[in-house]
N, CA, C and O of each residue as an XYZ file, in Angstrom:
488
protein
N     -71.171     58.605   -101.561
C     -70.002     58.572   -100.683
C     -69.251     57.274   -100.945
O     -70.006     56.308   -100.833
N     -68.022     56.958   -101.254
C     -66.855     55.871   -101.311
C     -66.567     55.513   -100.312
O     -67.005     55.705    -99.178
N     -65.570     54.804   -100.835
C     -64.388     54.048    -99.819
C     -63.476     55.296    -99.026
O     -62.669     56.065    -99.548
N     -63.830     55.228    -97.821
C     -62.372     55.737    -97.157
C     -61.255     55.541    -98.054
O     -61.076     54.353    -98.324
N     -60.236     56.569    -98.740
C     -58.759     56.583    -98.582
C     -57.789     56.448    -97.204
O     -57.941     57.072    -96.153
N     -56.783     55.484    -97.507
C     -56.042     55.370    -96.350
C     -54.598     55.586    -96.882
O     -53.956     54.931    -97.703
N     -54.425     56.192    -96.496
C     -52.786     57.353    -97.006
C     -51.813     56.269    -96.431
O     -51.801     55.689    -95.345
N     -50.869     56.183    -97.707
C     -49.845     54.853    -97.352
C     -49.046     55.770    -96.167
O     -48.990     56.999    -96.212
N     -48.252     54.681    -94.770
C     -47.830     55.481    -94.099
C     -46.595     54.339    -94.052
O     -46.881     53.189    -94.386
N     -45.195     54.664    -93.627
C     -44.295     54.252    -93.706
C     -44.058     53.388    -92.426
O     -43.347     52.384    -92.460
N     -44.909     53.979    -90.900
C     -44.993     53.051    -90.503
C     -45.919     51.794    -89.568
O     -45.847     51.090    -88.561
N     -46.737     52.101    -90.649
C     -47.678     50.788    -91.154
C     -47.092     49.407    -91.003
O     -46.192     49.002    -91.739
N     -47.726     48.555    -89.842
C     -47.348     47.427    -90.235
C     -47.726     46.278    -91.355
O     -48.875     46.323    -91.792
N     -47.010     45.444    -91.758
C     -47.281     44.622    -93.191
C     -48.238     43.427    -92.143
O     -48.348     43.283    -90.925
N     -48.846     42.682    -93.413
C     -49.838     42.118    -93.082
C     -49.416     40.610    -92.232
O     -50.124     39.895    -91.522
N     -48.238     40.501    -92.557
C     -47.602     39.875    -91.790
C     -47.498     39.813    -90.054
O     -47.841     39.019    -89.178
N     -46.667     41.427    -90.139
C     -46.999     41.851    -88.703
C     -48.438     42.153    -88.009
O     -48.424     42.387    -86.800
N     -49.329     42.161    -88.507
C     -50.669     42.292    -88.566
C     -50.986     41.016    -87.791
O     -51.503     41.094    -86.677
N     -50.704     39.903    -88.323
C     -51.100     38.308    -87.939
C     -50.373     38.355    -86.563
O     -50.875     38.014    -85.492
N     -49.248     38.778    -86.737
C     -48.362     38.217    -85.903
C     -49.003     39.047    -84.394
O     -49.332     38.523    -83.330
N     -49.014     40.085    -84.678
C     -49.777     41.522    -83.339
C     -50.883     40.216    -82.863
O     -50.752     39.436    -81.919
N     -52.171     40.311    -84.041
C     -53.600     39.226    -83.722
C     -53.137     38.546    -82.535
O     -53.494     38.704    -81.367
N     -51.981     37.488    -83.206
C     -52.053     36.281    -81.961
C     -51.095     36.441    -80.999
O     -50.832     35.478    -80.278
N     -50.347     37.805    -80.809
C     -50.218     38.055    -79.771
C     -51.108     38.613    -78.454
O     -50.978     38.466    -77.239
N     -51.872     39.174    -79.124
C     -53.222     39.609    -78.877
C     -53.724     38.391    -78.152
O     -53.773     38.353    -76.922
N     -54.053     37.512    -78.836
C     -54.620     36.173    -77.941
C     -53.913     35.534    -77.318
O     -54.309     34.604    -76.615
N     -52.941     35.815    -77.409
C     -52.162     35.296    -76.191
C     -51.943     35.784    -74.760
O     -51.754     35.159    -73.717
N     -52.017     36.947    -74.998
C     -52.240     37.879    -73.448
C     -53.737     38.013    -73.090
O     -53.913     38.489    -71.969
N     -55.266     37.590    -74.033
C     -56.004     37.400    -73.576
C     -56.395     36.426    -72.650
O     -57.154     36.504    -71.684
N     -55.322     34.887    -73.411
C     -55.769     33.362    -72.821
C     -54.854     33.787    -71.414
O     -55.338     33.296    -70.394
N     -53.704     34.555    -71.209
C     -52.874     34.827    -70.295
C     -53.656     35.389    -69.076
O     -53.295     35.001    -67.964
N     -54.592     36.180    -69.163
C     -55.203     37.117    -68.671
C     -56.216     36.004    -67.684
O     -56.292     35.838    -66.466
N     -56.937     35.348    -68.882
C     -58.162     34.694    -68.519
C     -57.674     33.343    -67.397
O     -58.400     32.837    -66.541
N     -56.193     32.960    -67.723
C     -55.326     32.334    -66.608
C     -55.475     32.937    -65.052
O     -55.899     32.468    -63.996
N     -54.947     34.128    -65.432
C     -54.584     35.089    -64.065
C     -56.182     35.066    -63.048
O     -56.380     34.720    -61.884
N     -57.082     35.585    -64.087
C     -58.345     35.618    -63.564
C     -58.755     33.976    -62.760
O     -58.801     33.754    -61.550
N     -58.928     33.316    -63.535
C     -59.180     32.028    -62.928
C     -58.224     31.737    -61.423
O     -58.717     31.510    -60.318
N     -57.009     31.805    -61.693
C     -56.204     31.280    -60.513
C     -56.646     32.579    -59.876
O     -57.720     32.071    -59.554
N     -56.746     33.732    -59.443
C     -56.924     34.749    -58.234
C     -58.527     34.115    -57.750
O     -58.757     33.999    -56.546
N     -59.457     33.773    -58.653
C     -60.866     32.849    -58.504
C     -60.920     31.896    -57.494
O     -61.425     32.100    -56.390
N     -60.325     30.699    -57.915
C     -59.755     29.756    -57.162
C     -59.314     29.767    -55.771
O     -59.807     29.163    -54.819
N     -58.127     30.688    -55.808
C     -57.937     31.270    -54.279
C     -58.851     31.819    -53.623
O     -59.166     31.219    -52.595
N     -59.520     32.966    -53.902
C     -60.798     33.751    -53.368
C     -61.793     32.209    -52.825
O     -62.356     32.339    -51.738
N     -61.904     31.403    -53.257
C     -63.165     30.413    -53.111
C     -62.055     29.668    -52.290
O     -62.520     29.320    -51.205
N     -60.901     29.351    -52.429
C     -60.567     28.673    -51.122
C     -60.537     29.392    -49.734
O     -61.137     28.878    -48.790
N     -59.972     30.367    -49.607
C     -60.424     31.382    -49.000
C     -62.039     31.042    -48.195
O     -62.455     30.368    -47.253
N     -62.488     31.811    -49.057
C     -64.558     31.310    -48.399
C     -64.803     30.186    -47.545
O     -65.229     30.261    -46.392
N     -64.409     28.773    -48.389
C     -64.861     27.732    -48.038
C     -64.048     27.982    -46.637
O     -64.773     28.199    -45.666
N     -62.473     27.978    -46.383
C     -61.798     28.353    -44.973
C     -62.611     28.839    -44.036
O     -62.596     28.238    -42.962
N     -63.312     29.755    -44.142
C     -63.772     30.836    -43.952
C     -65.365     30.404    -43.547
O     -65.937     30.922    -42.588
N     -65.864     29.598    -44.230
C     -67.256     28.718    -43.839
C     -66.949     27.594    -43.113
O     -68.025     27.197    -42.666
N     -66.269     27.033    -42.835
C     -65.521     25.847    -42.197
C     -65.006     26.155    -40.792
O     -64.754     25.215    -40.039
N     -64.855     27.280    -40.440
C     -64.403     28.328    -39.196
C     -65.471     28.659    -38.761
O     -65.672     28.971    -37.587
N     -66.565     28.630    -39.934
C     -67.766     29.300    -38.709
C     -67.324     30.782    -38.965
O     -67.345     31.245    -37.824
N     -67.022     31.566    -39.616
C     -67.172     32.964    -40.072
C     -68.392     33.149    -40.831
O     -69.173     33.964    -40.340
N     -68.684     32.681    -41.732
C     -69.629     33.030    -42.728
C     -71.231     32.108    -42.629
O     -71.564     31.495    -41.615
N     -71.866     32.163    -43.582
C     -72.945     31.633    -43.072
C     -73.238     30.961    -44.590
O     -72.741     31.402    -45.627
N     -73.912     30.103    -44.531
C     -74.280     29.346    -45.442
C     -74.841     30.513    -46.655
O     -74.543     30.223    -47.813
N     -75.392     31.411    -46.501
C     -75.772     32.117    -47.497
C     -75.056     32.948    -48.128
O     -75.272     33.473    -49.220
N     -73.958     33.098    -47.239
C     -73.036     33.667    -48.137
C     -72.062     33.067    -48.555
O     -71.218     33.759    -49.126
N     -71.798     31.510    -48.427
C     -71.296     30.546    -49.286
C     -71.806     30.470    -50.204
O     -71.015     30.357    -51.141
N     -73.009     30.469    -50.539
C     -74.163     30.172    -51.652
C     -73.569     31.652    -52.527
O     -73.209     31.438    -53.685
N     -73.488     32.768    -52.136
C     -73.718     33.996    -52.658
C     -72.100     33.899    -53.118
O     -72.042     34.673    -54.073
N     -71.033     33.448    -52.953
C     -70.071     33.140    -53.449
C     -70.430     32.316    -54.095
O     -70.145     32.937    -55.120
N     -70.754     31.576    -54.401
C     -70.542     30.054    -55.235
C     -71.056     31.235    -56.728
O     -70.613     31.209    -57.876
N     -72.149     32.199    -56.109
C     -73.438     32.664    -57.447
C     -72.201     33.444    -58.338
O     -72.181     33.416    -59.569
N     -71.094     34.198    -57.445
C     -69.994     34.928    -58.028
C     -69.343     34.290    -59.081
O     -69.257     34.633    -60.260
N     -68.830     33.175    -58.421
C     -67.882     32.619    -59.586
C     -68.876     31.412    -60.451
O     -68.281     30.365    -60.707
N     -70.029     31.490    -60.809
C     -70.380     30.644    -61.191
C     -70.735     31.456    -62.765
O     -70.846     31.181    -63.960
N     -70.808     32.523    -61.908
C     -71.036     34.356    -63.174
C     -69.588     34.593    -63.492
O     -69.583     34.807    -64.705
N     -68.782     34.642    -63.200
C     -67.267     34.865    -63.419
C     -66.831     33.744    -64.681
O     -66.463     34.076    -65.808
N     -66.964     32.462    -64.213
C     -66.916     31.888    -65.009
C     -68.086     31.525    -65.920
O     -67.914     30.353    -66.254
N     -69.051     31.947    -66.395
C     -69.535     31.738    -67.330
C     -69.536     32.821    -68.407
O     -70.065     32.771    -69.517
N     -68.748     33.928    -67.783
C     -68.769     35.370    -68.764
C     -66.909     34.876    -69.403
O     -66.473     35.399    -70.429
N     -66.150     33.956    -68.676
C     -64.484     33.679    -69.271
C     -65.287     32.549    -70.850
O     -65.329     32.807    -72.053
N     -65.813     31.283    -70.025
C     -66.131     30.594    -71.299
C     -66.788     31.440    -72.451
O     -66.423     31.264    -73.614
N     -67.798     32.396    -72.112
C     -67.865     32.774    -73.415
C     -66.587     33.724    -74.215
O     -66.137     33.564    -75.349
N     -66.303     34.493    -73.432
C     -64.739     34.944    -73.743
C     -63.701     34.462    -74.362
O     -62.873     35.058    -75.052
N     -63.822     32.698    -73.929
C     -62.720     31.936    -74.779
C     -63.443     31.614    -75.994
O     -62.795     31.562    -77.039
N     -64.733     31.382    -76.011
C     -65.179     31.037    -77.417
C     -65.052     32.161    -78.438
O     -64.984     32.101    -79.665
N     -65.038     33.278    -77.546
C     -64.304     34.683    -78.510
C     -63.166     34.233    -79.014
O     -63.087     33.951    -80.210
N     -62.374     34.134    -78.368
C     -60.960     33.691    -78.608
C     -60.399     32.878    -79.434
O     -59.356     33.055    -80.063
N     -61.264     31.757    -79.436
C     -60.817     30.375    -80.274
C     -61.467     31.010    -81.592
O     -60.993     30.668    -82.675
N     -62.647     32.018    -81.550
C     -63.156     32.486    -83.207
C     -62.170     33.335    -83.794
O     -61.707     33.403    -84.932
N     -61.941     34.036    -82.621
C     -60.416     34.937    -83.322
C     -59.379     34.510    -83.771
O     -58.630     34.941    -84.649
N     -59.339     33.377    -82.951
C     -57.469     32.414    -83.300
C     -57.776     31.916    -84.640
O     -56.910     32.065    -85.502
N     -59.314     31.124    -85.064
C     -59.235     30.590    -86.188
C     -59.580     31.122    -87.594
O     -59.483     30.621    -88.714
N     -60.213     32.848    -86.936
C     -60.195     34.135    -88.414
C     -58.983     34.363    -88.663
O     -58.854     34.887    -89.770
N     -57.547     34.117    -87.847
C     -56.447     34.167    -88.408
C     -55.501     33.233    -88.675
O     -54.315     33.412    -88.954
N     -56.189     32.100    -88.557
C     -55.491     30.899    -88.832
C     -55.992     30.987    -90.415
O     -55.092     30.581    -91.150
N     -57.100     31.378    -91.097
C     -57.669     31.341    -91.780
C     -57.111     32.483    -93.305
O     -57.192     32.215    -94.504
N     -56.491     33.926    -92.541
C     -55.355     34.385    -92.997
C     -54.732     33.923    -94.117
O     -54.132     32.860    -93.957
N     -54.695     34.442    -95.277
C     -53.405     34.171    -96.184
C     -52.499     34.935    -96.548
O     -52.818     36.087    -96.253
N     -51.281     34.874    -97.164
C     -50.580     35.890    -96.911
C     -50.862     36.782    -98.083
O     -51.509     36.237    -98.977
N     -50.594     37.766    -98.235
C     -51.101     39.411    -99.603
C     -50.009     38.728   -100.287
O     -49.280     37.848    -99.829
N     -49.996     39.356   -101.671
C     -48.702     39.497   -102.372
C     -47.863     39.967   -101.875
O     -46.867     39.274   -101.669
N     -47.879     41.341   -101.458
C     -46.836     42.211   -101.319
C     -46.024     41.140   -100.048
O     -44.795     41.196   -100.012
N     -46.482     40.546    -99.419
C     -45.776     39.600    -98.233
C     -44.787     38.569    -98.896
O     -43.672     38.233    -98.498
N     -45.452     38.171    -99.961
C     -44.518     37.169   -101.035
C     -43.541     37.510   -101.597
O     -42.647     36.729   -101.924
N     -43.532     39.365   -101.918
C     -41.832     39.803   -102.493
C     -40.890     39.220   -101.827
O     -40.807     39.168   -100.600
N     -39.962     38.646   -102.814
C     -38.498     38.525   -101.715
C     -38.461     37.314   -101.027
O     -37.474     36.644   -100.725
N     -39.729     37.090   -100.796
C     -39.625     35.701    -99.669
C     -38.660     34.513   -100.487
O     -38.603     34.312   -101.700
N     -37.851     33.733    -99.258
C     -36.718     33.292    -99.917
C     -37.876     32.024   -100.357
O     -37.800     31.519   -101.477
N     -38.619     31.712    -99.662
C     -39.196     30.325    -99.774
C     -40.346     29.795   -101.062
O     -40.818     28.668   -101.214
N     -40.637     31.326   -102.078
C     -41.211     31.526   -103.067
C     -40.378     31.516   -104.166
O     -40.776     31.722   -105.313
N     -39.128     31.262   -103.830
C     -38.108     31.119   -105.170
C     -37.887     30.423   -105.524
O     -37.650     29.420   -104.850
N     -37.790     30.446   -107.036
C     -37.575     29.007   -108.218
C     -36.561     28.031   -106.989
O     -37.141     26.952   -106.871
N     -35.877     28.044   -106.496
C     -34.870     27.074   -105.721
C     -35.482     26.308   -104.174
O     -34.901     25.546   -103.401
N     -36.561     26.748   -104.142
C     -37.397     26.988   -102.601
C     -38.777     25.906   -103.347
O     -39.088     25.826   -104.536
N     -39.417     25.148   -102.098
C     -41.573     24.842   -102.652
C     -42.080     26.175   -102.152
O     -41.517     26.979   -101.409
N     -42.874     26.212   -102.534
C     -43.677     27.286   -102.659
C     -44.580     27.051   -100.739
O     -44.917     25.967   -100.262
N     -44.713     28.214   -100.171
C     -45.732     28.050    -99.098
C     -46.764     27.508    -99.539
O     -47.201     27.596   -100.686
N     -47.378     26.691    -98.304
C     -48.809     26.570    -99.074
C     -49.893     27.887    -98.478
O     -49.922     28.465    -97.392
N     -50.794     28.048    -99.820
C     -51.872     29.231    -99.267
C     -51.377     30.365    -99.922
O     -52.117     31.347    -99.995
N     -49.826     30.419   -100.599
C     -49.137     32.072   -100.878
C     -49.985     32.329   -101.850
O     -50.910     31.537   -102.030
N     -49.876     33.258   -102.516
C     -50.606     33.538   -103.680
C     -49.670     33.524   -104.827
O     -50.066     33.424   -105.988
N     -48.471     33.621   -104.503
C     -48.096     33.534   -105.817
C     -47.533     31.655   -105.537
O     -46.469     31.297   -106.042
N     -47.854     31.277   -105.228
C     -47.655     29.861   -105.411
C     -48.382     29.273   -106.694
O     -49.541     29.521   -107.026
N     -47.767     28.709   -107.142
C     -48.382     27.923   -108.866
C     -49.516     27.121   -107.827
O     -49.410     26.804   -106.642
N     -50.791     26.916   -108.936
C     -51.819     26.789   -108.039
C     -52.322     25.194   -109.199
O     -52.326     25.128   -110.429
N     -52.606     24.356   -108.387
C     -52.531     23.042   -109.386
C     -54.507     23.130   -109.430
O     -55.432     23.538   -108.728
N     -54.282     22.462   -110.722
C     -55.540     22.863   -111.564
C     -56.386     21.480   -111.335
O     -57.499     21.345   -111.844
């Protein structure tokens, strides 16, 4: 059994747009992991209010604290997802086919660094 064939499709994004999707991608994750934290924050100010009034009882201050102490230790590993993802595409170079045309690969232009068709010093 081979390689999967993947039937050229017209609208396929280039590898370019590919990068570009990625770290948009991480950007609505780190966005996300924002949102989460600040609704966190509130919820626990909340509590403590709420233990300070004499509503709640020490054990279920404790049993909050156990919430976000799990909340946030499942985001940090999440961001260390994140920062591995940001830097598998920082890591990215661009294909040829990305180099056709590019104005900045022309005899009149320096060459990107990392392109492939960039003259490559020996």
């Amino acid at each position: 059994m081979g390689m999967p064939q993947i039937p050229p499709a017209e609208h396929r994004p280039s590898f370019r747009q590919t990068r570009i999707d990625l770290l948009e991608s991480a950007a609505l994750e780190a966005m996300s992991a924002s949102h989460i934290l600040n609704a966190q924050g509130e919820q626990t100010q909340a509590v403590v209010r709420r233990y300070a009034a004499g509503e709640l009882t020490f054990c279920q201050l404790l049993a909050s604290c156990r919430c976000t102490r799990q909340l946030l230790q499942s985001l940090i590993m999440k961001q260390w997802l994140l920062q591995q993802k940001l830097e598998a595409v920082a890591e990215l170079r661009d294909s040829p086919e990305d180099c056709i045309g590019r104005s900045s690969c022309g005899p009149d232009r320096p060459a990107v660094p990392g392109c492939p068709c960039a003259p490559r010093s020996e």
